[in-house]
C-alpha positions in Angstrom: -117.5 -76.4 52.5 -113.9 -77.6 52.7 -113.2 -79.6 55.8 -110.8 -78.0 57.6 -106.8 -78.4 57.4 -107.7 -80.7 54.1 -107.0 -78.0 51.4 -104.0 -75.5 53.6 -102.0 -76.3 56.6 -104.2 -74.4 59.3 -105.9 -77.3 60.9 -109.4 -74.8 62.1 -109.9 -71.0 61.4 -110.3 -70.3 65.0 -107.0 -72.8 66.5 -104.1 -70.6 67.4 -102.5 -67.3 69.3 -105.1 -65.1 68.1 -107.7 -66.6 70.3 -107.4 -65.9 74.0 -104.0 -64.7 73.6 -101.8 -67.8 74.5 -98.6 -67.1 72.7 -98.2 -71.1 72.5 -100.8 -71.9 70.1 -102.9 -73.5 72.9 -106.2 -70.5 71.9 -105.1 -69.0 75.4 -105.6 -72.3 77.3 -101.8 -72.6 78.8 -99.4 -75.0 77.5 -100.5 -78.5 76.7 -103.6 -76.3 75.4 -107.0 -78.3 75.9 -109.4 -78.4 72.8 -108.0 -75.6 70.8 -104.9 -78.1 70.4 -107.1 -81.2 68.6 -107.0 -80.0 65.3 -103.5 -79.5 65.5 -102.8 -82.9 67.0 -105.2 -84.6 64.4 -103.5 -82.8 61.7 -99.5 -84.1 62.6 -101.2 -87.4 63.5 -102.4 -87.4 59.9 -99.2 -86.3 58.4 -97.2 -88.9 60.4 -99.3 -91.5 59.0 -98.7 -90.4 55.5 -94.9 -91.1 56.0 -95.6 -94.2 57.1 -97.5 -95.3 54.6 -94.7 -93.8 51.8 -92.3 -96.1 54.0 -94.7 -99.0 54.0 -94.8 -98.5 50.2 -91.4 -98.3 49.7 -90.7 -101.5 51.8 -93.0 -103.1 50.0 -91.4 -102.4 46.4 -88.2 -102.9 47.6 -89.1 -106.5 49.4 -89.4 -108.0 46.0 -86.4 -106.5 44.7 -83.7 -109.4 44.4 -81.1 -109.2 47.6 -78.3 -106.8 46.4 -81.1 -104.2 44.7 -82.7 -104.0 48.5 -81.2 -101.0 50.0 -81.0 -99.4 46.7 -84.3 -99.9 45.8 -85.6 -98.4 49.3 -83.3 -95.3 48.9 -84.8 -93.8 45.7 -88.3 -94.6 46.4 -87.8 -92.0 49.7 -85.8 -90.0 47.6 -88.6 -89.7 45.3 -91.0 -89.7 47.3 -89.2 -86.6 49.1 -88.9 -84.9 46.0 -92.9 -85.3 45.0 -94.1 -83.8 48.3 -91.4 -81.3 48.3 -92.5 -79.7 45.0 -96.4 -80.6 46.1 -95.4 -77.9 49.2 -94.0 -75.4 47.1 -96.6 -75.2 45.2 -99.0 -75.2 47.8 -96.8 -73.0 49.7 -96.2 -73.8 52.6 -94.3 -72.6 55.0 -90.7 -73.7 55.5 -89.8 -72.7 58.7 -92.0 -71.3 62.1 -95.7 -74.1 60.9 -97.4 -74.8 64.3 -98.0 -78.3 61.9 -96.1 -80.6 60.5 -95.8 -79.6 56.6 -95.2 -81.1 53.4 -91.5 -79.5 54.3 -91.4 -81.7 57.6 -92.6 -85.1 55.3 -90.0 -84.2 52.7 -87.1 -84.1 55.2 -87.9 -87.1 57.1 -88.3 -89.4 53.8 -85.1 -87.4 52.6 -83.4 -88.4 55.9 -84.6 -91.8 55.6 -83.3 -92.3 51.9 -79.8 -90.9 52.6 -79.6 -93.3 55.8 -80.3 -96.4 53.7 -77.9 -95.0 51.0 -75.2 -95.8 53.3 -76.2 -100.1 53.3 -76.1 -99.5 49.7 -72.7 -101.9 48.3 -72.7 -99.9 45.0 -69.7 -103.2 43.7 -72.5 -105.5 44.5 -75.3 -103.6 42.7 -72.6 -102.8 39.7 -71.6 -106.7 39.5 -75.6 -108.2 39.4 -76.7 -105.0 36.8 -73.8 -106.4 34.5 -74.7 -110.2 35.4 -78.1 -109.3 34.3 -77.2 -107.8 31.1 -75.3 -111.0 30.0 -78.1 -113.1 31.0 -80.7 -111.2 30.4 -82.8 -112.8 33.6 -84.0 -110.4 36.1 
């Protein structure tokens, strides 16, 4: 047995509208829900940590990056980390729009957003001038 929300994006069988009625998700409890909302809150909590993590990861690569590589550096490794859980959603299919979750869609677009905010620190003449210093060197 699967445990649940591990494999698809509904947290528990039994969590939503269908039981008791309650149009908010809540299993018919009223808003702010009472158990029937856990699985749902356990489930975001887990997918917010997972960006963290793919931020933590991309700081960390991009800390030992030399100065002017920095911003750069931190850009693509959202960007591409974007793009991997993007195409890990489709083909899991997810839902774009209208989850009661967060989904792989959600992760994508917040690492996206991330990576085109640090794209803007990024001094493309500086990067350019230490790639060709580097060349003529040839030290990292």
């Amino acid at each position: 047995m699967k445990a649940p929300g591990f494999f698809r994006n509904d947290p528990d069988p039994d969590d939503g509208p269908s039981q008791g009625g309650g149009g908010n998700g809540s299993g018919g409890r009223g808003p702010g829900g009472g158990p029937g909302n856990r699985g749902r809150t356990d489930f975001n909590r887990r997918s917010l940590i997972s960006v963290a993590l793919a931020i933590a990861f991309a700081v960390l690569v991009s800390s030992v990056m030399p100065p002017p590589l920095v911003a750069a550096t931190f850009s693509e490794i959202c960007f591409f980390g974007a793009l991997g859980i993007g195409v890990v959603a489709a083909i899991r299919r997810e839902p774009i729009a209208g989850a009661p979750v967060l989904t792989g869609w959600d992760r994508a677009a917040m690492l996206l957003l991330l990576s085109q905010i640090a794209g803007l620190f990024v001094d493309h003449a500086e990067v350019e001038a230490y790639l060709r210093q580097v060349q003529q060197t040839g030290q990292f």
